[in-house]
N, C-alpha and C positions, 0 to 999 in steps of 0.2 A: 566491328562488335561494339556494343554499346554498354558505357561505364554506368555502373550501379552500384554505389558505397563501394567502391573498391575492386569491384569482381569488372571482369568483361568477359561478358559471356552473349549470345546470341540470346536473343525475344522473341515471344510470342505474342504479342501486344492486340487491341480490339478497339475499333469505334464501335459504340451500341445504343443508340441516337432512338427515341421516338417520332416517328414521323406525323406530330403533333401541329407543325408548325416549320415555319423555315429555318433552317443555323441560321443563328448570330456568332458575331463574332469570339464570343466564351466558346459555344460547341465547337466552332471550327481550328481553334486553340486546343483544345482537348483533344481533337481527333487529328491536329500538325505534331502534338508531343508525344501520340502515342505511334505515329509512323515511323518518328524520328528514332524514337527510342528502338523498333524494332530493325530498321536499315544499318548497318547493310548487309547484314545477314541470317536476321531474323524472318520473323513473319509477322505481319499486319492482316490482322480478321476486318471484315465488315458484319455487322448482325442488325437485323431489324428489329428492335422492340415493339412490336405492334399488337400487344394482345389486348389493349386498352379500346376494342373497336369502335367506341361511343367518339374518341378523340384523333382518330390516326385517319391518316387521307392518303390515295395512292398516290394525289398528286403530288403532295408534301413530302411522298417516299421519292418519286422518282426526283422533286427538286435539290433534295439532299442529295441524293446520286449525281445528280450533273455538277452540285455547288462542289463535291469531292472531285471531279474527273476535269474541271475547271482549274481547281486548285492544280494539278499533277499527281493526282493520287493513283491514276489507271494502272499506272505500271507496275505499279506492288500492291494489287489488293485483285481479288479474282471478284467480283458482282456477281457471277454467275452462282457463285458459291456459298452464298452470305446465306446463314441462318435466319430464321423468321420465327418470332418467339408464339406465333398464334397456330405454330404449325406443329409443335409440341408439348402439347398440352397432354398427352400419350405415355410422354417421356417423365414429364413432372409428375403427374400419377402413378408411376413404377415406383420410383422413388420415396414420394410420399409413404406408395406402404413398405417400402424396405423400414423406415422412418419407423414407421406401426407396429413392424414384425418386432421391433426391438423395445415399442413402448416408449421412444424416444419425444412422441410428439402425444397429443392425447387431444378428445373431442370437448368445447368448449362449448356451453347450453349460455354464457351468461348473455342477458339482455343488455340492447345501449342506456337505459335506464340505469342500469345495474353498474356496467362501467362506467357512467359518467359519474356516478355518486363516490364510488371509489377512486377515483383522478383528483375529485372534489376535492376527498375527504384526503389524499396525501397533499395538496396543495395547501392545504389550512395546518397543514403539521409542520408545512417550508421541506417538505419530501417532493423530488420530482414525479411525476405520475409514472407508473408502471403497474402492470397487472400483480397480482397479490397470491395468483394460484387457486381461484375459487372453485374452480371445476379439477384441480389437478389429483385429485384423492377420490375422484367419482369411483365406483367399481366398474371395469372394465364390461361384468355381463348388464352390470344396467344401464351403463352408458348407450351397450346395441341396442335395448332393448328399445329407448326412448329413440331414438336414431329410425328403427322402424317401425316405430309411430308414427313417424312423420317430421321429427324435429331435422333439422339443418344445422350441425354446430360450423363451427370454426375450428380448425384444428388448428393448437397450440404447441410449441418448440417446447419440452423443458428442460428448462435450463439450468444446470449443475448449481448448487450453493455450493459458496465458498470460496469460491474458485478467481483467477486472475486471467483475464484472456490479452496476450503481448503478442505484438507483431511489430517489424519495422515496416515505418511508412518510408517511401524512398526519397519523399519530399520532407515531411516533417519530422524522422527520428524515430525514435522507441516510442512506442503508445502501452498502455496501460488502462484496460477497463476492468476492472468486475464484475464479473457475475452479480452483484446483490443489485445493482445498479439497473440492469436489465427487461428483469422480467422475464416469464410466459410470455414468445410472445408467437404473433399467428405467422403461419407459412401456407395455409389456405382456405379461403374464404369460404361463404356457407354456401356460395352461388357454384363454391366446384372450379373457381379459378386458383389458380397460385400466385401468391405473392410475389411482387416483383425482387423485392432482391431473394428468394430461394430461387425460383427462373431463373435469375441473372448469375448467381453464387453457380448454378447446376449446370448454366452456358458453358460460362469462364471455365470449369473443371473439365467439362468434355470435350471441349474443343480446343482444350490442351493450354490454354490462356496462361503464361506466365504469370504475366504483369498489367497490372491493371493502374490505369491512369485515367481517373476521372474526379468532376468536380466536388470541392469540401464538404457538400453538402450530405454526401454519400460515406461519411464518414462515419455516421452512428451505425451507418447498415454492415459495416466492415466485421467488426466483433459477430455477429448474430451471423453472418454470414459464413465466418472461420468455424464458428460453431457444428453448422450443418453440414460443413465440408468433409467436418471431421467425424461427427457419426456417421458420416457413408464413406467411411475412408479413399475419399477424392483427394485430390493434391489441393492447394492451398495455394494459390497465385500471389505473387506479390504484388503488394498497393502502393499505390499511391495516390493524394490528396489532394489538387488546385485550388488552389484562392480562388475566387470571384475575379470575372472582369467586369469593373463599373461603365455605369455611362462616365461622360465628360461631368454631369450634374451628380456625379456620387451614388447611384441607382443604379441596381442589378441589372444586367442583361436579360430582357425576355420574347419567347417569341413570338409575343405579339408585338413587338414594338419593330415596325420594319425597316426602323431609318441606319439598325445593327446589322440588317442583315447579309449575309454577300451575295445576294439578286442584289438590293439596293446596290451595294458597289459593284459589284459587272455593270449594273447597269446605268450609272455613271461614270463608267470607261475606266474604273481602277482596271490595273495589270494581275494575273496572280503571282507574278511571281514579287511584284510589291508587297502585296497580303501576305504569303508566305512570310517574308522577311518581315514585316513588322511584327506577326504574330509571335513568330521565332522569338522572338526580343518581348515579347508583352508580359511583364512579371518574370522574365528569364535573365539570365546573361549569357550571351553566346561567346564572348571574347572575339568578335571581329564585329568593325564598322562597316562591310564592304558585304556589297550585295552579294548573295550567294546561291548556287542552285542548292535543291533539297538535299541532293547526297552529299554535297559540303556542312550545309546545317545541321546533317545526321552527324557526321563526326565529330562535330563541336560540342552535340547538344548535351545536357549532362542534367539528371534529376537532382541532384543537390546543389545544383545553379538555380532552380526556381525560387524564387522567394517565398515567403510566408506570407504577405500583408496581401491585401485585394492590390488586383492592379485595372488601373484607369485609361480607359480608350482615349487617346490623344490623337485628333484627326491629326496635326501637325507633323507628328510624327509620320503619321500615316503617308501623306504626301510628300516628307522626306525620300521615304523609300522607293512612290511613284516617280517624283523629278529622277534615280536612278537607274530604276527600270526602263523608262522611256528614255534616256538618256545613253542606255547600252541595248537597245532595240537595236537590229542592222536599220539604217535608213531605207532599205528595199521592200521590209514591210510593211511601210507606210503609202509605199506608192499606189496600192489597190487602192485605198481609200480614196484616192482624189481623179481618180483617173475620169469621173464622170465630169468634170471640169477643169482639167489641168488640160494643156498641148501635150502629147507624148515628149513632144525635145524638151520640154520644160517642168517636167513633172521631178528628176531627181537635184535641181537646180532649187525647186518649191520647197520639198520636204528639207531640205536644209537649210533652205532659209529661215523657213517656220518654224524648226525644231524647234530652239529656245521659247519658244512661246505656244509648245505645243505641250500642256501638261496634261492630258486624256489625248487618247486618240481620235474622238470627236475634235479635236483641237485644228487638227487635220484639213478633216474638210468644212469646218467652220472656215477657215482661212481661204480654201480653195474658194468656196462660195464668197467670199470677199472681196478680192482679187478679181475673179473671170467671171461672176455672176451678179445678181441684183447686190445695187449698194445697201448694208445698213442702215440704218436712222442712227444719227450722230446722237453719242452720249449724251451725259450733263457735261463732261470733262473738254469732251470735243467741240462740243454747242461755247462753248467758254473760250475756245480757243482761236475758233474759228470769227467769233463779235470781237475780238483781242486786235486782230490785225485789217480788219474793215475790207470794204468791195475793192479797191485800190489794189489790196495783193492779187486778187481771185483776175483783175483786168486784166495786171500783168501777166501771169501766170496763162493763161490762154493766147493772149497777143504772141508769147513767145512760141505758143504750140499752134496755133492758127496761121504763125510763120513756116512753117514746116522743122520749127529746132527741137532738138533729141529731149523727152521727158527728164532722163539724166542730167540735163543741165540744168532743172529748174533751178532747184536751190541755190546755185551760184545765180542766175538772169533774178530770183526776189533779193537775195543780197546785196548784188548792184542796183536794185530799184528800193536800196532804203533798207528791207526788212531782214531781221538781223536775232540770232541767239536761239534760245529756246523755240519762243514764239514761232518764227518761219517752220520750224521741223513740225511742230506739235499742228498749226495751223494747216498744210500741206497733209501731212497723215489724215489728220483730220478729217477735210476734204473728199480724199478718198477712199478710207476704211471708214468712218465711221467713230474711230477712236485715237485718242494720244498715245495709245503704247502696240508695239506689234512689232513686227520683222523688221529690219533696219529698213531706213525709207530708203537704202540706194536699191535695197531688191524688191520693195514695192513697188520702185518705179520703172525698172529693169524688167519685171515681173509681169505686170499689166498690159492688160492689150492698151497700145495707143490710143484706139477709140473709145474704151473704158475710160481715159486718165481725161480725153479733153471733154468728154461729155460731163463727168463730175467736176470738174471744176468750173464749164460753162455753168452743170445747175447752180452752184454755189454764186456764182458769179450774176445770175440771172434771178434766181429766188431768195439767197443769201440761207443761214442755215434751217 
């Protein structure tokens, strides 16, 4: 069960993503705390927002699908099931006139001329802009009357004076709006669509939505939202609020920007269960340092642990939690990876040679293709090391293997021929990877085919680097 100010009680929680664009890392943070919150014996909704069809993509729908099923989300979440907010436009419309039938909502004639002068005219008074009720006292037969005419209004919420609208947020506390603060304001457009948060408010109540956890931004639409719930005597889900996750450079998350995204990371061989764990932790406290699968993180995870302040994408971190996960991978699953270049006898002897120096899975078979396929082009690092100890080592170094002696012994046959400390190891790597740092050079040279090892160090020895 999962703890909320005090209670533990089972969730009904919801991601409800527009398929605008790909997650970044802020949605997919949204949609890890509201799994979390709902495990392990709640329920987690999936819902498409997509009735915006000028901006939504089926591709971008089903990428979101896979960026969750990637994550580990399959298990507790049904896709087959997911509402599609362009599919209920049917539904929003009932409602609307329940809305009607009570006089709750009323038709709006004013022009954007008309509202822009009034937003003007409270902004030059130091009053936030809110609609004023121009149309609110129309008579109901003359409002039809102009309606079929031909006019298209806006239907308007209105909203009680006087009044205090309080709710607890589970992340920020007791809130506190007023009604005068508000406004009239619209829940359906003249084109006949519904506003998104009435859609979203009328989601969440039917489909049973406890608890709603999405970002601060959605934070004015809460009040206006409780409102509607409550002239249609719907439950009233609990909120909660998220901070922003920044870039590195202090700038919001967005989804045009694709270097946030998790395609971008899958596709630079991050793990999910790294992603999970940092996200777990991004603006949270979970109370453990130690990588964890998702029903451990659910137990831990707590909405009065989230912070308030934005919190800031720190790749370092990030990579913290990949050196982990790759780190508690079995070694067995790395083997496919290399098999198109490794010997079978040698292939679980490789991956753990490599490990240490394998931080992505590409990491993998970067190395295999080092080792048993074409050589690299030496560094700047290598090119440096290798002009360091002159043709003289490269002589040796073959004289000893053109002898018929084991690669294994190079470094002791340069050490008795003079060369000595860093240099011999760094130069020798060098040589034959390409580079000064990688797998210990005793399983480089354990590792490589023979005829790999004397041909790269003839070229060296023949062309120099």
């Amino acid at each position: 069960m999962t703890r909320y100010h005090g209670r533990m009680d089972p969730r009904t929680t919801r991601f409800a993503p527009s398929p605008s664009g790909l997650l970044h890392l802020g949605n997919a943070r949204t949609a890890l705390f509201s799994l979390l919150a709902a495990l392990p014996d709640g329920q987690f909704l999936l819902r498409i927002e997509d009735s915006d069809r000028a901006r939504v993509s089926p591709a971008f729908e089903e990428a979101l699908r896979a960026d969750l099923r990637w994550l580990g989300f399959a298990p507790y979440m049904d896709e087959a099931a997911a509402l599609r907010q362009s599919q209920r436009a049917a539904i929003y419309d009932d409602y609307l006139r329940r809305l009607q039938a009570q006089a709750v909502v009323y038709p709006c004639f004013c022009t954007e001329a008309e509202l822009g002068a009034e937003r003007a005219q409270l902004r030059a008074q130091g009053l936030p802009p809110r609609y004023l009720g121009r149309c609110a006292g129309i008579d109901a037969r003359i409002a039809q009357e102009r309606i079929a005419q031909g006019e298209t209004p806006v239907w308007r919420f209105r909203v009680p004076a006087g009044q205090e609208i309080t709710f607890h947020d589970v992340v920020r506390g007791p809130q506190h709006v007023a009604t005068a603060l508000l406004g009239d304001f619209v829940v359906r457009r003249a084109q006949g669509d519904a506003m998104f948060f009435f859609a979203n408010a009328l989601d969440d109540a039917l489909s049973g939505v406890t608890l709603v956890l999405r970002g601060e931004d959605h934070l004015a639409n809460t009040p206006r939202q409780i409102l509607i719930l409550r002239a249609l005597g719907l439950a009233v889900p609990d909120y909660g609020h998220l901070p922003l996750v920044l870039s590195e450079a202090g700038t919001p998350l967005s989804k045009r920007d694709g270097a946030f995204s998790l395609a971008s990371l899958r596709d630079e061989g991050f793990l999910p269960l790294a992603v999970v764990n940092y996200l777990a932790r991004l603006g949270a406290v979970v109370g453990s340092d130690r990588l964890l699968p998702l029903t451990e993180l659910a137990r831990l995870f707590d909405c009065r642990r989230i912070g308030h302040a934005p919190a800031r994408y720190d790749r370092e971190q990030l990579l913290h939690w990949q050196r982990l996960a790759m780190a508690e991978t079995p070694l067995a699953e790395w083997i496919p990876l290399v098999a198109h270049r490794v010997p079978a006898a040698d292939r679980l002897r490789f991956v753990t040679a490599t490990r240490p120096n394998a931080l992505f899975p590409g990491d993998y078979r970067r190395w295999a293709d080092i080792l048993y396929g074409a050589p690299e082009s030496p560094d700047a690092a290598a090119r440096t090391a290798l002009a360091a100890v002159g043709p003289g080592f490269f002589r040796a170094a073959s004289a000893h293997l053109d002898a018929g002696g084991a690669a294994g012994d190079l470094p002791a046959v340069l050490k008795e021929a003079g060369y000595g400390g860093k240099g011999l190891f760094h130069a020798l790597r060098a040589a034959l990877t390409g580079r000064v740092t990688g797998p210990e050079l005793k399983d480089v040279l354990t590792l490589m085919p023979r005829a790999l090892t004397v041909q790269r160090l003839a070229r060296i020895r023949d062309e120099g680097c």
